[in-house]
N, C-alpha and C positions, 0 to 999 in steps of 0.2 A: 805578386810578392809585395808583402807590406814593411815598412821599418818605421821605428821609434826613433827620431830625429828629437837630439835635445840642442843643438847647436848648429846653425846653418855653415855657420864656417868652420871651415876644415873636411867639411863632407865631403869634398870632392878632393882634398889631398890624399894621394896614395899613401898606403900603410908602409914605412920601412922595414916594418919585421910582420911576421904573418906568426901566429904561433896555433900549433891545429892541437888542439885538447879534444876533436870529436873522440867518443867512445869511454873519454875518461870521467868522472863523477868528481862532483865538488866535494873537497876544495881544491881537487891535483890541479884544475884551469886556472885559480887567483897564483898555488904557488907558480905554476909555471909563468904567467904574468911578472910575479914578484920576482921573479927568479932571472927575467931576461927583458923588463922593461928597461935596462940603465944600457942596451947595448945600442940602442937609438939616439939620434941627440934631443937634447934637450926642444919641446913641439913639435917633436916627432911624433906619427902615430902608429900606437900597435893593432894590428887585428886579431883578435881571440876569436880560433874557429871552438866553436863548443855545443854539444845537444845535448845537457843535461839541464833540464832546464831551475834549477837553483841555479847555474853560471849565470842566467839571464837578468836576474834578480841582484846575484852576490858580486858577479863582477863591478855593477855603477855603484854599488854600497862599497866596496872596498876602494873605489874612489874617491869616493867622497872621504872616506875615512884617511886615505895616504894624500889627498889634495891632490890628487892627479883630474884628469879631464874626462865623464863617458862623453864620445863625440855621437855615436850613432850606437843604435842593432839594426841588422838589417836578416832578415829570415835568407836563409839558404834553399835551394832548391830541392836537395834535398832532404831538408831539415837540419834545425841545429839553426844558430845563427853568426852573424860572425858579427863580433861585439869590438867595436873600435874606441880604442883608449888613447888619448894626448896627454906625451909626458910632460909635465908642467915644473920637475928640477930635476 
């Protein structure tokens, strides 16, 4: 199992929300992100389960875009990966 590490810290805090977009195609993964990142507190992080893989690409772009945090991707066992987000307001 390999993962894209952009940030060492925070890697190892657990996600407080898990949200599973496997099977769904982008961009239903950013809205459901958008949709349920404000129910964490604020540096909290979320996990986007997802295996489409534009989510992989689109999820750290639309961070960057809303100033939120990508902390990690780490690939899933059974594919897909699960894309952890730090909410930054």
């Amino acid at each position: 199992m390999t993962s894209r590490q952009t940030a060492a810290e925070g890697s190892t805090q657990p996600p407080a929300l898990t949200i599973d977009a496997l099977g769904k195609k982008c961009p239903i993964p950013i809205i459901m992100l958008a949709e349920q990142i404000n129910q964490v507190p604020r540096n909290g992080i979320v996990s986007v389960l997802a295996d489409d893989p534009a989510a992989f690409t689109d999820i750290p772009a639309w961070c960057r875009l809303k100033s939120h945090h990508h902390v990690a991707s780490h690939e899933l066992p059974g594919g897909g990966w699960a894309i952890h987000v730090r909410r930054n307001y």
